[in-house]
C-alpha positions in Angstrom: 0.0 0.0 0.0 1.3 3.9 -0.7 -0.2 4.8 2.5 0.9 3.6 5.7 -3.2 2.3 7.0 -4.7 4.7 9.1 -6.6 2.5 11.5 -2.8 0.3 12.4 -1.1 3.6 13.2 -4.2 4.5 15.7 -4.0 1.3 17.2 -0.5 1.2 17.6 -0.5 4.8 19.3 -3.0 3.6 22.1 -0.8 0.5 22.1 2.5 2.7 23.0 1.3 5.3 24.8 -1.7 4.1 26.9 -4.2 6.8 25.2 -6.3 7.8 22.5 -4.6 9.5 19.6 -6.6 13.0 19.4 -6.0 12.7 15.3 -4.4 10.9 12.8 -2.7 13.3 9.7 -0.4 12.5 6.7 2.1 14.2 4.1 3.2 13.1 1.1 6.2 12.7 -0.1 7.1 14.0 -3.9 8.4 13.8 -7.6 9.7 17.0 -9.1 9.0 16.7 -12.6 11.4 19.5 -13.3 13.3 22.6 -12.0 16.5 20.6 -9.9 18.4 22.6 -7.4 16.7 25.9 -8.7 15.0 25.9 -5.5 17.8 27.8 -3.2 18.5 30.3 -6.0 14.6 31.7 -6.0 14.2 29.8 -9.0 11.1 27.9 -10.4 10.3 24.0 -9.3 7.2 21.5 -10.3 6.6 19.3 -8.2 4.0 16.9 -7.8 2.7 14.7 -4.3 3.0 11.1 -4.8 0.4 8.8 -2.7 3.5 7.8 -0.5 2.6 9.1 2.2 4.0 9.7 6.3 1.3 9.1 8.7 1.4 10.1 12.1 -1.0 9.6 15.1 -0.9 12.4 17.7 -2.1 13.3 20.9 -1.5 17.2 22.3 0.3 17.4 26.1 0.6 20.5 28.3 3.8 19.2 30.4 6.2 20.5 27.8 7.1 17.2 27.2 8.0 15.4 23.3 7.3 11.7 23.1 8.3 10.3 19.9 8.1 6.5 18.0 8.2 5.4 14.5 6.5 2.1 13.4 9.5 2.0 10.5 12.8 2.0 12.8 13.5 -0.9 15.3 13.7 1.9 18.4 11.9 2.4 21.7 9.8 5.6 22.2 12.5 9.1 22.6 11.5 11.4 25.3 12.9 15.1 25.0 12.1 18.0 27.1 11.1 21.1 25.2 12.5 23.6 26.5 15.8 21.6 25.6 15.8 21.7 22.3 18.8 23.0 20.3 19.8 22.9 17.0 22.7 19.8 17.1 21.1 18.3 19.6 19.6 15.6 17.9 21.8 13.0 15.6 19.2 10.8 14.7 15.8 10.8 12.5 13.7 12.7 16.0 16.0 15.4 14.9 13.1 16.6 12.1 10.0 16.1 14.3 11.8 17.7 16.9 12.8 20.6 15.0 9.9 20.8 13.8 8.5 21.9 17.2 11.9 24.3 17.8 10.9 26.0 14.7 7.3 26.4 15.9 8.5 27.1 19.3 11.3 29.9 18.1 8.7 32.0 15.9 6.3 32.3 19.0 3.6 29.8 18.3 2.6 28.1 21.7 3.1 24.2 21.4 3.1 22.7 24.5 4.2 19.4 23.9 2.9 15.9 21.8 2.7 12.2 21.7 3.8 10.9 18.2 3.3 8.0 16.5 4.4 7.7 13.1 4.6 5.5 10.0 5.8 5.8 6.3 5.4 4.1 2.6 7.7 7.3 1.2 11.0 5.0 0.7 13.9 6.9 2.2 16.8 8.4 0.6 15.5 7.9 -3.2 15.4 11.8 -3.4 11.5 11.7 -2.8 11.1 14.0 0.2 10.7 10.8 3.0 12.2 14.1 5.6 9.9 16.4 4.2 6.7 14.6 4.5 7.5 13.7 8.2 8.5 17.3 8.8 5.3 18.3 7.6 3.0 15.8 8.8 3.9 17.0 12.6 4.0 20.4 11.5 0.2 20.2 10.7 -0.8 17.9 13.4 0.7 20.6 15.9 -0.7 23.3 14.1 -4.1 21.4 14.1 -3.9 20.7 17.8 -2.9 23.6 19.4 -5.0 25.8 17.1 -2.5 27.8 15.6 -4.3 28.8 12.0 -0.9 28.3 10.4 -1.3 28.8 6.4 0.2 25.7 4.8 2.6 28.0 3.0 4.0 29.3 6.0 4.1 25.4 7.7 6.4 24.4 4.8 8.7 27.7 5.5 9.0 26.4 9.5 9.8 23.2 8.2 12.4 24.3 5.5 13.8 26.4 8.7 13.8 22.9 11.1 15.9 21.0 8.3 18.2 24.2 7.7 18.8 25.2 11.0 18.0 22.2 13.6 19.0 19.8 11.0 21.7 20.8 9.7 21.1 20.3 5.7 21.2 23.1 3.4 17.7 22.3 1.3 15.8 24.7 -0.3 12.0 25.6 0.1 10.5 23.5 -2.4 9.8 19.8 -0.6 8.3 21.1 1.9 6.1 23.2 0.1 4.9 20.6 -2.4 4.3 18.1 0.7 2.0 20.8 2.3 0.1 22.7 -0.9 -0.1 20.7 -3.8 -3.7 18.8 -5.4 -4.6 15.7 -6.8 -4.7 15.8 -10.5 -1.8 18.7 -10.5 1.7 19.7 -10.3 2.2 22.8 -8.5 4.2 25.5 -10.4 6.4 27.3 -7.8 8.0 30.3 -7.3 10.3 29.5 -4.6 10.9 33.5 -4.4 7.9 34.7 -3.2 5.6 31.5 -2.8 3.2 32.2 -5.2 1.5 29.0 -6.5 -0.4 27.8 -9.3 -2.0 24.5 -10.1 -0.9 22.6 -13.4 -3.4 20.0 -14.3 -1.6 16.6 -15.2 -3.5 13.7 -15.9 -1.3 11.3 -17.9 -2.8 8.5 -18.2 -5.8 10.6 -19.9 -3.6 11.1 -22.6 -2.0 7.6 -23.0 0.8 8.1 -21.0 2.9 7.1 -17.6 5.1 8.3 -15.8 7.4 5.8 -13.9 9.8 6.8 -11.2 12.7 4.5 -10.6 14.2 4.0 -7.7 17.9 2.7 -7.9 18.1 2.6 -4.4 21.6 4.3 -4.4 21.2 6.4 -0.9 22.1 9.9 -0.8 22.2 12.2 1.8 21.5 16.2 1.7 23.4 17.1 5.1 26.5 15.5 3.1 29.5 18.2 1.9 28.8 17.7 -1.9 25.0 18.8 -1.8 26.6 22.1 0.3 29.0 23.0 -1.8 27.0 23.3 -5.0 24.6 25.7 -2.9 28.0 27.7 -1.5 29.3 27.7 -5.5 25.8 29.1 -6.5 25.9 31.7 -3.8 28.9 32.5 -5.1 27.8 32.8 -8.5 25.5 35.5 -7.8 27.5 37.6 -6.1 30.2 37.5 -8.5 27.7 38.8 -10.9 26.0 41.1 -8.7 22.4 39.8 -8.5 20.6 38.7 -5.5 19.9 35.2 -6.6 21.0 33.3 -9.9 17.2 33.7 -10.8 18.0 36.9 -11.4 20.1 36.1 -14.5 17.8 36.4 -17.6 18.0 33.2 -19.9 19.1 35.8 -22.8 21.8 37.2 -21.0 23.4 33.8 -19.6 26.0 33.8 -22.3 27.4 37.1 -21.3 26.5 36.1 -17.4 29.2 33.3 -18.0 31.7 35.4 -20.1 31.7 37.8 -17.2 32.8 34.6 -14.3 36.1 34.6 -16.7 38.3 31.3 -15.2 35.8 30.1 -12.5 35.2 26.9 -14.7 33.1 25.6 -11.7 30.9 28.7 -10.8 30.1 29.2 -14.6 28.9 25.4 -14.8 26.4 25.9 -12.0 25.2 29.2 -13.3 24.5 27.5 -16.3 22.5 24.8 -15.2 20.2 27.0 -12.7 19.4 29.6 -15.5 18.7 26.9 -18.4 16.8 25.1 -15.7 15.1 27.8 -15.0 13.7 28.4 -18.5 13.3 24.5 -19.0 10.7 24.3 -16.2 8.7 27.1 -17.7 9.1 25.6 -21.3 7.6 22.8 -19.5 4.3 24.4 -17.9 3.8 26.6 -21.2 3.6 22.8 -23.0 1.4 21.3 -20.0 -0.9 24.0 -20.1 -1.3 23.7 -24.3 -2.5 20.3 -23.9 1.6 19.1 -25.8 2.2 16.9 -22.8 4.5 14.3 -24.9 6.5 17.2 -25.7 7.9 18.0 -22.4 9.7 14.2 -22.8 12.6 15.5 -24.4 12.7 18.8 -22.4 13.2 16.6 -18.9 16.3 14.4 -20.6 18.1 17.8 -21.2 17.4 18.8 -17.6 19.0 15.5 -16.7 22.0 16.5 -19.2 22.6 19.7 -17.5 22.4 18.2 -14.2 24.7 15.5 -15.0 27.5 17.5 -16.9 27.1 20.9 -15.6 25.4 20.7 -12.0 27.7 17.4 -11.6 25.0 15.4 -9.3 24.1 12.5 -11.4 25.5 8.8 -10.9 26.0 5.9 -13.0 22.5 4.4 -11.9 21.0 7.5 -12.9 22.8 7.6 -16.3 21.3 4.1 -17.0 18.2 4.6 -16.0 18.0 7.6 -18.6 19.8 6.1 -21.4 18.3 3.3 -21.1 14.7 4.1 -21.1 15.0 6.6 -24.0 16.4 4.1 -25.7 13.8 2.1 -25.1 11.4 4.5 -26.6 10.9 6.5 -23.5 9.7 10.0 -24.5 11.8 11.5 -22.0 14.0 10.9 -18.5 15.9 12.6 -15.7 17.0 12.1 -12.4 14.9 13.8 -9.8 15.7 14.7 -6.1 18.8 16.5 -5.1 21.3 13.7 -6.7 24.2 11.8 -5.8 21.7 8.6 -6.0 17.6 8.3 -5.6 15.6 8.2 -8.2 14.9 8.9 -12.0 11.7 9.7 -13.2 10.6 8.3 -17.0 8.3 9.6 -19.1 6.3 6.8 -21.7 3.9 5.9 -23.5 1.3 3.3 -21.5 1.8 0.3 -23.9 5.5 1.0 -23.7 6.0 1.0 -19.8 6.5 -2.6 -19.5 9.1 -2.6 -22.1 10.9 0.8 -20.9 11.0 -1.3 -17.0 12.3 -4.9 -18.5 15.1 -2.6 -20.6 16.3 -0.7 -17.3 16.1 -3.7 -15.0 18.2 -5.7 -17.8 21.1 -3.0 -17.9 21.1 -2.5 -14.2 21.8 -6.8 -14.3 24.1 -6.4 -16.7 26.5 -3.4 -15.0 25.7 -5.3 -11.3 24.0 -2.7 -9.8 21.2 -3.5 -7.4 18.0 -4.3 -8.9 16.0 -0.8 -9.4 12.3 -0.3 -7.6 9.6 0.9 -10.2 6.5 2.0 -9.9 4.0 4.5 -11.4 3.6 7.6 -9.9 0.5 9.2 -9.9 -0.2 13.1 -8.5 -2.0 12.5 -5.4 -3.4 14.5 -2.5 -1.1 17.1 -0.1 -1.2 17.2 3.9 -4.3 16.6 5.7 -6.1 15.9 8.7 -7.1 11.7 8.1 -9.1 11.2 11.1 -10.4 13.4 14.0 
């Protein structure tokens, strides 16, 4: 099942803590169909929330006390104290739930403490959001229980800000966000500079079409040094050239953008991927909302071109799964997710998704890589409340 069951995660909350659950909410985790590492550089993103979802049980307390358990890890339950909480503090996964309530804590919304109970079906580390779902299931649940009229919007910024800050990884806005705002039926077109939204219908298999996201279960991690220094070389980039962002660079003038960065080989390769990115993800909503979906095919295998040669975040996995499949016939394929491993999403024809899998499976064989997960992924439903 995509969802962890609702009912189980109930039972197993009055089972751990003695207590009826006061709810029971989940968040997604996501694809992005296009716009990679534009995010952090107030660039555009497109995401879309798969059925995978994080699924947590929840109880409110008034003692200031943080009781966390997950169904997925082989732990007892972690007691913390709130008024302990520090970014650092935490060095395993309670760290996101727990900054999570920091966050909520820090910008002077009155949480008074939680019983949590929590279970996934969003497969971690294949680049689809597994820490952004959780972050944001607790996030509502909280804001739910202690009445706190948060707008989902600003949810996924205290999120992005637990994962920065009490975390420790360097991700941009986007995860969050699409975990918290987007629609079934839709990917959400996002301006990561000033949050403004809009809903892109996307019904594939309307048209004939699939698209299949494979996971080549190479685990990455986006607290490691490699993700960080592409974010420090972007930052970089801009204020080399004087802007407040890289979004700022207009796709017209990138050629003399790069001329201007001289010898910094590096720098001008990471400009050039955000700004063509950039202009690829609205390429891509202009084709979406002229009804040319099987046009944006080859419009995601140049993002994953860019991201491999310029943005330097693909793997060999990834390469094969892209090759492959559009060698297969795939209209189009990229890696999605922040890189270094995850997944790749492929874009095909229905009658030619069996093939396109088969193909990919037998190249993964023949290189010896570990056999790839595949599945279908359909644009499903953002956070909500489950049960009352």
């Amino acid at each position: 099942m995509s969802t962890a069951p609702t009912a189980q995660v109930a039972d197993d909350f009055r089972a751990l803590y003695g207590t009826e659950p006061d709810g029971v909410w989940a968040a997604p985790g996501r694809v992005n169909l296009i716009g990679e590492h534009t995010d952090y550089n107030d660039g555009f993103v497109m995401p879309f929330a798969l059925p995978h979802s994080t699924v947590a049980a929840v109880a409110r307390r008034t003692d200031g006390r943080l009781r966390l358990h997950s169904a997925d890890l082989d732990a007892g339950v972690t007691e913390l104290d709130l008024d302990t909480l520090a970014p650092g503090t935490d060095r395993d996964w309670t760290a996101y739930p727990a900054g999570v309530v920091w966050a909520l804590r820090e910008a002077g919304h009155p949480v008074t403490g939680a019983d949590i109970h929590l279970a996934s079906t969003v497969p971690t580390g294949a680049g689809l959001s597994s820490s952004a779902a959780l972050e944001v299931v607790v996030a509502l649940a909280l804001s739910d229980l202690h009445a706190l009229g948060i707008p989902r919007w600003k949810l996924a910024r205290l999120c992005q800000r637990a994962e920065n800050v009490y975390v420790g990884a360097p991700t941009g806005i986007m995860d969050q966000t699409a975990s918290a705002c987007c629609e079934a039926g839709h990917a959400l077109f996002l301006d990561t500079r000033d949050l403004s939204t809009r809903q892109i219908p996307l019904d594939l298999a309307a048209e004939g079409l699939r698209l299949l996201v494979v996971d080549t279960r190479v685990r990455h991690t986006h607290s490691d040094g490699e993700y960080g220094k592409r974010r420090a070389g972007c930052e970089k980039g801009a204020a080399l050239l004087g802007v407040d962002a890289l979004r700022d660079i207009p796709y017209d003038g990138l050629d003399e953008a790069l001329a201007t960065l001289g010898d910094e080989a590096e720098v001008r390769r990471l400009v050039r991927h955000v700004v063509t990115e950039d202009q690829r993800v609205e390429r891509v909503v202009a084709l979406l909302e002229a009804g040319r979906t099987r046009e944006i095919g080859p419009v995601l295998t140049e993002g994953h071109a860019s991201l491999r040669d310029d943005f330097r975040v693909s793997c060999p996995e990834l390469d094969t799964v892209v090759d492959t499949a559009v060698a297969a016939g795939a209209l189009g394929a990229r890696m999605t997710g922040g890189g270094f491993g995850g997944s790749a999403i492929v874009l095909a024809e229905a009658t030619d998704t069996d093939l396109v899998t088969k193909a990919v499976e037998a190249a993964f064989a023949a290189a010896g890589f570990t056999a790839p997960r595949t599945f279908e992924a359909v644009p499903g439903e953002g956070a909500r409340r489950v049960t009352r």
